[in-house]
N, C-alpha and C positions, 0 to 999 in steps of 0.2 A: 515304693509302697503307695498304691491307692487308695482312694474312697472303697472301692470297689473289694479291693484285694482283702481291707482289714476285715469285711462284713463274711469274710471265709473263715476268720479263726473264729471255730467252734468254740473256745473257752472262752471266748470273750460275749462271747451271745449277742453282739451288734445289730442292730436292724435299720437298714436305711428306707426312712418313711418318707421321705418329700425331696423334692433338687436332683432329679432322678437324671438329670441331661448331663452332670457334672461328677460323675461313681469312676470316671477314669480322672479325677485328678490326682495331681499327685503331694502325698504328703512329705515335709520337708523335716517337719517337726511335731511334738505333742504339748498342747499348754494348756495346764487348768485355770484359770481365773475368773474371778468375781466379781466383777467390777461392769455398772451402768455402760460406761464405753472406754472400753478397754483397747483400742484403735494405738494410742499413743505407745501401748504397751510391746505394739505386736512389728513385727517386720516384715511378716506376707509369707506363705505357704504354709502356714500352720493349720493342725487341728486344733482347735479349742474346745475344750471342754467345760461344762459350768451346770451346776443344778439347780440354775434357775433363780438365785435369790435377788440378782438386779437388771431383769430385764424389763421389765414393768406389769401393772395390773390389767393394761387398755391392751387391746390388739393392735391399736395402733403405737402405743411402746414399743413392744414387742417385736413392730414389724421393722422402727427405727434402728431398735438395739439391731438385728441379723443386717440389716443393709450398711450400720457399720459396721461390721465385721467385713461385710462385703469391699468396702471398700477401701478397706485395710490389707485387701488379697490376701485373707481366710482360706484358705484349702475346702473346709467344711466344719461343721458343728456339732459336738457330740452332746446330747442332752439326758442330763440323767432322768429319771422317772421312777424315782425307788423316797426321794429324798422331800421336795418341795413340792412336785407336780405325780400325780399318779400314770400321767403320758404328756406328748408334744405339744402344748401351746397352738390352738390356730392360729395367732398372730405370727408365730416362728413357723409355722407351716404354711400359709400364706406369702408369707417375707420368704421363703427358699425354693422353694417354684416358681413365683415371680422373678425372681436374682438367678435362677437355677445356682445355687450354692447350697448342699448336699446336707443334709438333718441325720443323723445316727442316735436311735431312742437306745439308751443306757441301760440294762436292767438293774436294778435296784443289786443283786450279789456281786456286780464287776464294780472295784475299785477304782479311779480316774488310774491309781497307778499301774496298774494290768496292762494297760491301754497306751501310755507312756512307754513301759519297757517293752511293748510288744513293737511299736513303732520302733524305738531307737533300736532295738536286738537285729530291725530289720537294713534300717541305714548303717548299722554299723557293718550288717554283714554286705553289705551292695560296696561297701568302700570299701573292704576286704576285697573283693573281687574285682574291684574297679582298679585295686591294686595291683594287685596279681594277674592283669590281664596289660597290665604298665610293665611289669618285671617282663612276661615273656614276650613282651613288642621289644622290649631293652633289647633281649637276645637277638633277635630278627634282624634290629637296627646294629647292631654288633659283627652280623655275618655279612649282613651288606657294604658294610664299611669295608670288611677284607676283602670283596666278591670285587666291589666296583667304586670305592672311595665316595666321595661328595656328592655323586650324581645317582648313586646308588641307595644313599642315607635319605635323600631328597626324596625319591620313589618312593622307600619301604612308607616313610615319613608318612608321605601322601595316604598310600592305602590304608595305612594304619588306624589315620582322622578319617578314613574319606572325605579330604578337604585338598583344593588344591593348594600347595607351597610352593613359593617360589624361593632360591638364595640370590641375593646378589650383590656386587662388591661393593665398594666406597662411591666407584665412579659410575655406579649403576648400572653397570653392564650383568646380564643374564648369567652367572654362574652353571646355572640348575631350575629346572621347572616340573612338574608335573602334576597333574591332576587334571578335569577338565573344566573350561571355563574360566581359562588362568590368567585373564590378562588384566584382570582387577586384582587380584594381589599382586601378581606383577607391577601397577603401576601405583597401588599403595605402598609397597616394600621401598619403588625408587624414589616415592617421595621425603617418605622416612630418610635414603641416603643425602638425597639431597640437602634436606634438613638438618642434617648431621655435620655435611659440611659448611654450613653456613652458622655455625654454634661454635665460639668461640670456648676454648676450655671446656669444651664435652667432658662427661665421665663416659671409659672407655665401655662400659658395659651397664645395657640400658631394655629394659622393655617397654612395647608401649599397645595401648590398646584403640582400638580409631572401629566406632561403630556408624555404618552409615543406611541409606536403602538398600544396598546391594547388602548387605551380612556386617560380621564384624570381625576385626583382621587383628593378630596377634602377630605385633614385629619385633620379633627380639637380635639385639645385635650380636657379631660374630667376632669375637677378637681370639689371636693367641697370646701368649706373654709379652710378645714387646708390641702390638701395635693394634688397633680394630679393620677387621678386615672384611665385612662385609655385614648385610644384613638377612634373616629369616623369615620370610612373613607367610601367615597361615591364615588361610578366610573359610569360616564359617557358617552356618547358616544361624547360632545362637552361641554365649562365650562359651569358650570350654572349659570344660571341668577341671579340677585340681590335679587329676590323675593325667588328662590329656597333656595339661600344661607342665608336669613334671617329663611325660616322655618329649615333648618342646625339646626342654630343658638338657632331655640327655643327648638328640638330635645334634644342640647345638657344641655340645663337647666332646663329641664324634667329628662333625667339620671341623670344630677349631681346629684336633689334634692330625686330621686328614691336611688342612692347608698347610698349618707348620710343618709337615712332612718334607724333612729335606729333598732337593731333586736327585741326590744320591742315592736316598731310600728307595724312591721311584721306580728310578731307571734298575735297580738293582730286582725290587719285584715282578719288571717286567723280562729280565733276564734270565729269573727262576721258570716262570711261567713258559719260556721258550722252550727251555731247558728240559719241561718234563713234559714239553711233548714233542719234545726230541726224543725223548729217551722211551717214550710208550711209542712213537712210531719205527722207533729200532729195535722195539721189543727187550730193553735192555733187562736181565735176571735179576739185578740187584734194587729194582727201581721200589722207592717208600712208597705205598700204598697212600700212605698219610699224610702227601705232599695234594692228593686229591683233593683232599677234604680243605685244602686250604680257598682252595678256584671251585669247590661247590660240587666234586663230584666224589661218589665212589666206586669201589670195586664190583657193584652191578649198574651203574648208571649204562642207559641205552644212549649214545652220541650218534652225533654225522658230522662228517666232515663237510668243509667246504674248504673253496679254492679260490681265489681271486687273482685273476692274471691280468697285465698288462695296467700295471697300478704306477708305474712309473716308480721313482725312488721307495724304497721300502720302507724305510723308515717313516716315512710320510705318511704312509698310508697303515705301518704298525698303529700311529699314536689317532691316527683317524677312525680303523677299527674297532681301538679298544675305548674311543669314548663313545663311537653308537654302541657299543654291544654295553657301556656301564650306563648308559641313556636307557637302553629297553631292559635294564635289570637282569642281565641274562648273566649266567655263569658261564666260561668261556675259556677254552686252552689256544694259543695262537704261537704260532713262530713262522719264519719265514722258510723257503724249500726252494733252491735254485733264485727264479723268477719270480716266484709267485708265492701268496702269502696264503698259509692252509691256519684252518678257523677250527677250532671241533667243538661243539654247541649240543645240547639237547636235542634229542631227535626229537622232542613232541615242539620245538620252538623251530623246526630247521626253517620250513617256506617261511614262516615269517621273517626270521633275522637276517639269511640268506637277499630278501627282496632289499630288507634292508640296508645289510651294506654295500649291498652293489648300487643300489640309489645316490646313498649318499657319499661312496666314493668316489663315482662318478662324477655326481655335483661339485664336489669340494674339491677333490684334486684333477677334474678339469682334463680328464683321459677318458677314452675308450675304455672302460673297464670291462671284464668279461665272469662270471659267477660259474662254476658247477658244485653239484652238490652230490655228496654219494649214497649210500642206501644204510638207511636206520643199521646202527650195529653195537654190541656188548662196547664199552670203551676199551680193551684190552687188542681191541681186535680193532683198532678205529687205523691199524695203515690199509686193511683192505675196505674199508669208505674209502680211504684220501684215494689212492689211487682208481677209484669210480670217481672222485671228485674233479679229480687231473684229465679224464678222459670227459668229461661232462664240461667243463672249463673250454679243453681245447675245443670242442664241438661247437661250443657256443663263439669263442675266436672265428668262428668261419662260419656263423650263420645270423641272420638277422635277430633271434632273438639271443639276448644279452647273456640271461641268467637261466639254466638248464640243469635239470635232473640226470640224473644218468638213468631213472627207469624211465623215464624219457625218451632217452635215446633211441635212433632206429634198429634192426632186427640186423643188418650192419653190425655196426657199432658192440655190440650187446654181446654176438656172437665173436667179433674179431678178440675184444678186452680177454677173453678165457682162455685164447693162447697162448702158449710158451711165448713171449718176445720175440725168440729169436724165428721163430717160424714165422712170426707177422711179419718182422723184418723180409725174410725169406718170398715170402708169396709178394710183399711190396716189391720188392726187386725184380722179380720175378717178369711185371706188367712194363715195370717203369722205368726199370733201369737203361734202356736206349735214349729214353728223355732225359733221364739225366748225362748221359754222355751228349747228345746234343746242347744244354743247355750250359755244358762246364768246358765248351771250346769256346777258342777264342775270339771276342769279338762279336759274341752273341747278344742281341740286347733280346730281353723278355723271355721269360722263362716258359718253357712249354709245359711243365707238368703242373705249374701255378695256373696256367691258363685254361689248361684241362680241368681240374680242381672247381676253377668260378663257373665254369660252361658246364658243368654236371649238375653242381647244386642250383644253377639255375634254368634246370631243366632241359638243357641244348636249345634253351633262346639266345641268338646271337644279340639279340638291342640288349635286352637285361645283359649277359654278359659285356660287352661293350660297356654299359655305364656304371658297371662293376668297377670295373680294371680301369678308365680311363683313359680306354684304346679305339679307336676309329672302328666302325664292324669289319670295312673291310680288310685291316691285319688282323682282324681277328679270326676272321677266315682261310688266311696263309694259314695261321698258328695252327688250326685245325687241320688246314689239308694236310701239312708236314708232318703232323701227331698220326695222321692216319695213314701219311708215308711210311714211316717208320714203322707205326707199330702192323702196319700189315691191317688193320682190322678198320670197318665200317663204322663211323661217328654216329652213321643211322638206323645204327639197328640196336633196338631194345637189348637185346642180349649183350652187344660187344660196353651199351654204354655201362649196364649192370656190372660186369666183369672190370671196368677201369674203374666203377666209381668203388667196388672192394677194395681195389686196389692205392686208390686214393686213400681210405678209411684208413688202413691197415697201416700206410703212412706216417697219417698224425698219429694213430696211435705208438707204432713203434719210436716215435720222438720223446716220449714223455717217459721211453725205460720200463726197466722191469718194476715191480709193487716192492716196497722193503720189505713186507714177509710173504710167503708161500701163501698163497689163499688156504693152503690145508693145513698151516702149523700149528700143530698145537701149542696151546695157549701153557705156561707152565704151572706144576703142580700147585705151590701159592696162588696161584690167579686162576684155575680152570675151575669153570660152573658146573653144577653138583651134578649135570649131565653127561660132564664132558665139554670139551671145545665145540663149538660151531662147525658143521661141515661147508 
């Protein structure tokens, strides 16, 4: 409620005559009183109201009485003109131009209490909402919690305030962060920890408030029932409201019961999670719809697949995965496939989460990692993405850049995947198969159809291939004359290179198998779109 907003209610007939720089303030409160200087009385954001009977007879009274008001941090002044004065006082009109602190001439038929219940009718209904907009962040903060646990609550947390939060443990290590600009509650939150451990007989559960130049930071501690286990801090640019500090509140009884989460619960959610997307990449008949909605998705969510290969232990890179993707708030189905660890993510989120976990698996577990990613599709239908994900992966296994699209991919590529298998097989054999018999006798070192492989993609430069493989140019040049003994055909001619490098292609792809369903199966009656399946 403002100065501004109340001089709108028509029944109340308000006219704001003077302090005209201050119509957007805002009122906290309404109070009638009487009194010479009434300052003692007041606590600051109020309107006041008064008709006039002890402000004085001088304009300089007059102007003393409104500058304390002013300096009582008065919201503005509602003066009646029905009662003592037949209008404003130019001392009070003088005094609230000067202060810019806002004058409201009363008409003689409005009541002080009109104006009161109009005011409170209004803050009562702003809390109302201010409630009710607490209740469905609760919710938000409630699905994040199942989506992505701690790291998840922290985000919603963030966006929620638009403040950055950070959580962190006893020993002050980074739990969770987000927001931007965070490295000031971050280093407010850790000094809270530190303080906590240097306090003999703590009480386990504690808030605390620390206002400085940079904003003002709300730390509330994190405990579960047996022990305190970390802290919450949230920086602002002014405190926050009672409603903000209630969702805090619920925030922090979300991580408690997140951290006390036995590692059996854990490991157990993350073996459901496997589980059903195993079970939608097998297409299985009987699979709950309702297991979707647990990981964020449903029976029309658009997915893509992705694929991460060459991740080294799986495991390792399971629990790597799944704390970037609860870090970028993403809803996420994951399990492992062979080798390699398939992701299935929102399509409208794919290049982003895709860059990102190939970044930072890379980073953190210190491998070659390799990304493909497949083409937007219905989730019911998400094994023909993976299997564009598995040909997008391996492609990127054999080329410089790391992480790859499958509509990316070359015209190659694009055209061999739509194959039967067994014909890519077929036509691979077809080129190659002499090189493989030369390269599976005995006694052979270097593979000839590897070496054909790096000498294609790198255009039939012998130096480039050379510092490819790690081989001197001139074996590299046997390798070539023998490829070209063999296969009968010219290494220098455009055409014959086109024809092996298919045949290449055709290779890695028939390595990777057939898709687990028919690109054309239809989707079953429970699950098929009001169109029909996908062709």
């Amino acid at each position: 409620m403002t100065v501004r907003r109340l001089t709108e209610f028509d029944e109340l007939g308000l006219a704001l005559v003077s302090g005209f720089d201050g119509a957007d303030r805002v009122i906290e409160w309404a109070h009638a009183i009487e009194l010479g200087d009434p300052a003692p009385w007041l606590s600051g954001g109020e309107l006041v109201m008064t008709t006039g009977m002890r402000i004085g007879k001088t304009q300089e009274e007059q102007f003393g009485y409104v500058e304390r008001l002013f300096d009582a941090g008065v919201v503005a002044l509602a003066f009646d003109t029905g009662t003592n004065y037949d209008s404003v006082p130019a001392g009070v009109l003088a005094a609230s131009d000067s202060l810019g602190l806002p004058v409201l001439a009363v008409p003689a038929s409005t009541p002080f209490v009109a104006i009161t219940r109009a005011v409170i009718d209004d803050l009562t209904a702003d809390q109302v909402r201010g409630f009710q907009r607490v209740v469905d962040q609760q919710d938000v903060l409630a699905r994040a919690t199942l989506r992505g646990g701690i790291v998840m609550v922290v985000s919603a947390l963030s966006r929620a305030l638009s403040s950055p939060v950070a959580l962190i443990d006893t020993d002050s290590r980074i739990l969770a962060v987000h927001g931007h600009d965070s490295a000031a509650v971050v280093e407010q939150t850790q000094i809270e920890a530190a303080d906590g451990r240097s306090r003999v007989g703590q009480r386990r559960q504690s808030s605390k408030v620390v206002a400085d130049d940079t904003g003002h930071f709300l730390v509330q501690s994190v405990a579960t029932s047996t022990q305190l286990r970390g802290y919450l801090g949230v920086e602002s640019g002014v405190p926050l409201s009672a409603p903000e500090r209630l969702l805090v509140a619920h925030a922090v009884s979300l991580i408690s019961i997140e951290l006390a989460k036995p590692a059996k619960l854990v490991d157990a959610e993350s073996r459901l999670r496997s589980a059903v997307t195993r079970s939608l990449l097998s297409q299985s008949e009987d699979f709950d719809i309702g297991l979707l909605h647990y990981f964020g998705f449903d029976a029309e969510s658009e997915i893509t697949a992705v694929v991460l290969t060459n991740t080294g232990p799986l495991l390792a890179a399971e629990r790597q995965a799944a704390s970037v993707l609860a870090g970028a708030s993403a809803a996420y189905l994951m399990t492992s496939r062979g080798n390699d660890l398939v992701v299935v993510v929102p399509a409208e989120r794919d290049s982003e989460l895709s860059a990102l976990l190939y970044r930072d698996l890379e980073a953190q577990l210190h491998v070659p990692v390799a990304c493909g990613s497949g083409l937007p599709t219905r989730i019911f239908e998400v094994a023909r993405s993976t299997h564009q994900a598995l040909i997008a992966a391996r492609s990127a296994t054999l080329a410089t850049i790391r992480c790859v699209q499958f509509a990316d991919l070359d015209t190659f590529s694009l055209l061999l995947s739509s194959l039967n298998p067994a014909d890519v097989r077929s036509l691979s054999e077809s080129m190659l198969a002499v090189l493989d018999a030369h390269d599976d006798e005995p006694n052979v070192t270097g593979g000839l159809v590897d070496t054909l492989a790096v000498f294609l993609r790198h255009n039939g430069h012998i130096e480039a291939t050379s510092a490819a493989l790690g081989i001197h140019r001139h074996t590299i040049r046997k390798r070539l004359n023998k490829i070209s003994e063999l296969t009968g055909r010219d290494l220098d001619s455009a055409h014959v290179r086109a024809e092996l490098w298919i045949a290449v292609t055709a290779r890695e792809i028939a390595l990777l198998g057939p898709p687990a369903v028919s690109y054309g199966a239809a989707v079953t009656s429970s699950r098929a779109s009001p169109g029909g399946p996908d062709r």
